[in-house]
N, C-alpha and C positions, 0 to 999 in steps of 0.2 A: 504494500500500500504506500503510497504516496502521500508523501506530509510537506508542511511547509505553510506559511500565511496567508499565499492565492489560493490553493488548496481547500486551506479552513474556510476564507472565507465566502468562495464560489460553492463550495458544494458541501457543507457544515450548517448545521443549526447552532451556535454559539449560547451555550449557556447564558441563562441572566446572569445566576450569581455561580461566584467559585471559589469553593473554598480551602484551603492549601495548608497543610503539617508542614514546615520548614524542618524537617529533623536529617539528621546527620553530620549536622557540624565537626562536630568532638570525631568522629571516627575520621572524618577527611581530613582531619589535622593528625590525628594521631597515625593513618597510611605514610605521610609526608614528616613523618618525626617533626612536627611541628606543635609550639603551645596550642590547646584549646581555643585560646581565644585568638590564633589567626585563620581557625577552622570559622570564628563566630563571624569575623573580620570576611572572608570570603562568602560567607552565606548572605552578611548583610548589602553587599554589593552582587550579588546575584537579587536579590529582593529588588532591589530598584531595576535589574534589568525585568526582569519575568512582572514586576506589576506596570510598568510602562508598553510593553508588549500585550499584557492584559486588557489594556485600555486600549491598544491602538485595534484591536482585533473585535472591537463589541462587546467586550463583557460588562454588564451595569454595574454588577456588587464583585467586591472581591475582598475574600475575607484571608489575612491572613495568622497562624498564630507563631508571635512573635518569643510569648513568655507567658508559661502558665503560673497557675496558681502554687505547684509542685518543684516548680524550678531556686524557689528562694532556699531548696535543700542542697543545692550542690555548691561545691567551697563556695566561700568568701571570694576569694579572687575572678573565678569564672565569673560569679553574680555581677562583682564589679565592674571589669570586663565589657560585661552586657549590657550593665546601666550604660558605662560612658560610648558604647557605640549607639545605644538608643539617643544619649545625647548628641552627638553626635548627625546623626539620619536629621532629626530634627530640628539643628540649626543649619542642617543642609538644605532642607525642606523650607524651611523659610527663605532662606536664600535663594536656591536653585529651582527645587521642585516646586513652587509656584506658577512656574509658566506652564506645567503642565495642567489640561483642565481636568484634574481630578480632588473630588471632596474627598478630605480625609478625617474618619473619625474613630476614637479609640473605647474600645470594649471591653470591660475589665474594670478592676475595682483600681483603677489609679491614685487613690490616696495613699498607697502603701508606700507612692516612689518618694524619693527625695522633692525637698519642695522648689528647686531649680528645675530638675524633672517634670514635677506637676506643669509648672507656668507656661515649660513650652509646650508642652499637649494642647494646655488651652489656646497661648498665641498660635498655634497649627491649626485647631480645629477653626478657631474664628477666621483665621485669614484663609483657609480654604471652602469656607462656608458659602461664597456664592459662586463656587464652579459649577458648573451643570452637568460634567461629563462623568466618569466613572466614581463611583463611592470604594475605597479602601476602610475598610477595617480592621485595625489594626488593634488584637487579641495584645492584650498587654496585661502583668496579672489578674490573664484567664482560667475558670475554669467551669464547665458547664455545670458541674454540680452545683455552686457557687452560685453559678446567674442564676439556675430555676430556684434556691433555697432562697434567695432575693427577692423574686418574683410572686414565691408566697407568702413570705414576710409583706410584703405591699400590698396582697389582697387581705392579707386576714388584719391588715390594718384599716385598711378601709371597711372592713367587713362590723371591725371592732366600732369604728367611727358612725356606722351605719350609713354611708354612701356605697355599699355595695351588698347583700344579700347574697347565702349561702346557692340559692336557685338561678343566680344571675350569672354561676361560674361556669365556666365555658371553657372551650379549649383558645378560643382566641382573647380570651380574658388574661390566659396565661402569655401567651405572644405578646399579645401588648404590654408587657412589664418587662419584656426582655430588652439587655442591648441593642439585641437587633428588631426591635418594635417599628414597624411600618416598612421593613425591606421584606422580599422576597426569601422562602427557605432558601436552601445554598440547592443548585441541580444538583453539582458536581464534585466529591471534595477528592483531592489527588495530597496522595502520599509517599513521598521520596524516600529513600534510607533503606527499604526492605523490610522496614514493621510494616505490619498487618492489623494494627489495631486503629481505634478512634481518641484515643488518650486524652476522656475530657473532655473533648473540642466541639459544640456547636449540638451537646446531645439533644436537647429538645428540638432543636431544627431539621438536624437531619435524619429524621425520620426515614423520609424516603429519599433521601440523596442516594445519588450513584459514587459508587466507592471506587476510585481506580489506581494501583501501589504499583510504586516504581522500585528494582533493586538498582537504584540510581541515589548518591547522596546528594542534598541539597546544594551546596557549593558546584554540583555537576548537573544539574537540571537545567535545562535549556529551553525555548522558545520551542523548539520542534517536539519536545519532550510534551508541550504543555498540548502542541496542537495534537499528538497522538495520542493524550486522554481524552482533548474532546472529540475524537474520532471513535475512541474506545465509546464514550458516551452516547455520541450517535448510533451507535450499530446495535444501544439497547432498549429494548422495549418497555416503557416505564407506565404499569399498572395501577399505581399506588395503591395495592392488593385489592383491586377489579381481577375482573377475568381478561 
């Protein structure tokens, strides 16, 4: 089969939303006898190629997860590391990746980070607020158990308050409490590194996503990589357990 951008986009249905595991950092550093963190360093400059590539191909939402809720266990120094490349991305972001038209907003309990950290999320989020092109989301300590334990915290508050009734709960009652309240589920979510699992990431969403794993690490995922999951994607017949 035949991959490539003209490809995707002549004879491809392009996912709305897509949703993406960045894992494999640490193993491509460690192939390369190199620290961790220039495994993190190469993943984080693969991220800007693959979500500009994202946007240039059609995709509305694109969700990617950066740092779970599970990651503030690995050393001190890694952790660090990560912080300062997120800081990092995000005085790049203001600087550079503004001329791209893509809204950017982050998902996850960000109070955790440092409050230099916190300010540029929000300078990001506000100065990318009136793009109109692709939405990134960008999963920052994420975790999907997290968001929904969140979500019902908010209703049984309202429920306490009496603005909302036990009868009134609904499955979209829960959607809307979530980060990603008013976007589309994810079609698609694609996983690099050779795990096989969903660790956390977007569980109330993707329900019915299409799962598609690459033994490819993230530092090594590429543009044609992305277009052959959604080629994977097309070739499957999505039921949402219909017949």
């Amino acid at each position: 089969m035949l991959f490539g951008k003209k490809a995707v986009l002549q004879h491809q249905e392009i996912p709305a939303h897509i949703g993406i595991i960045m894992d494999g950092n640490g193993r491509w550093a460690k192939k390369r006898r190199l620290p961790r963190s220039a495994g993190h360093k190469a993943g984080a400059s693969n991220f800007r190629t693959i979500t500009r590539y994202a946007s240039k191909i059609g995709v509305k939402y694109l969700t990617m997860y950066a740092f779970s809720t599970e990651n503030w266990s690995r050393p001190d120094d890694e952790v660090g590391a990560l912080l300062l490349l997120f800081k990092q991305y995000l005085e790049e972001a203001l600087r550079d990746f503004m001329d791209e038209n893509i809204r950017v907003k982050f998902i996850g309990d960000v109070t955790k980070f440092p409050p230099d950290l916190q300010k540029l999320i929000h300078e990001v989020e506000e100065a990318s607020a009136p793009k109109t092109g692709m939405v990134l989301n960008l999963a920052m300590n994420y975790g999907g158990r997290a968001e929904i334990t969140a979500a019902v915290k908010r209703i049984a508050e309202e429920v306490r308050c009496g603005a909302l009734t036990p009868d009134q709960i609904e499955e979209k009652t829960v959607s809307a409490r979530l980060y990603t309240a008013g976007q589309p589920d994810p079609d698609l979510i694609v996983r690099p590194s050779g795990e096989q699992r969903i660790s956390n990431f977007l569980l109330w969403q993707s329900a019915y996503s299409e799962f598609v794993y690459f033994d490819i690490l993230w530092p090594d995922f590429r543009p044609r990589d992305l277009d052959e999951a959604i080629a994977i994607y097309n070739s499957r017949q999505r039921r949402f357990g219909g017949v």
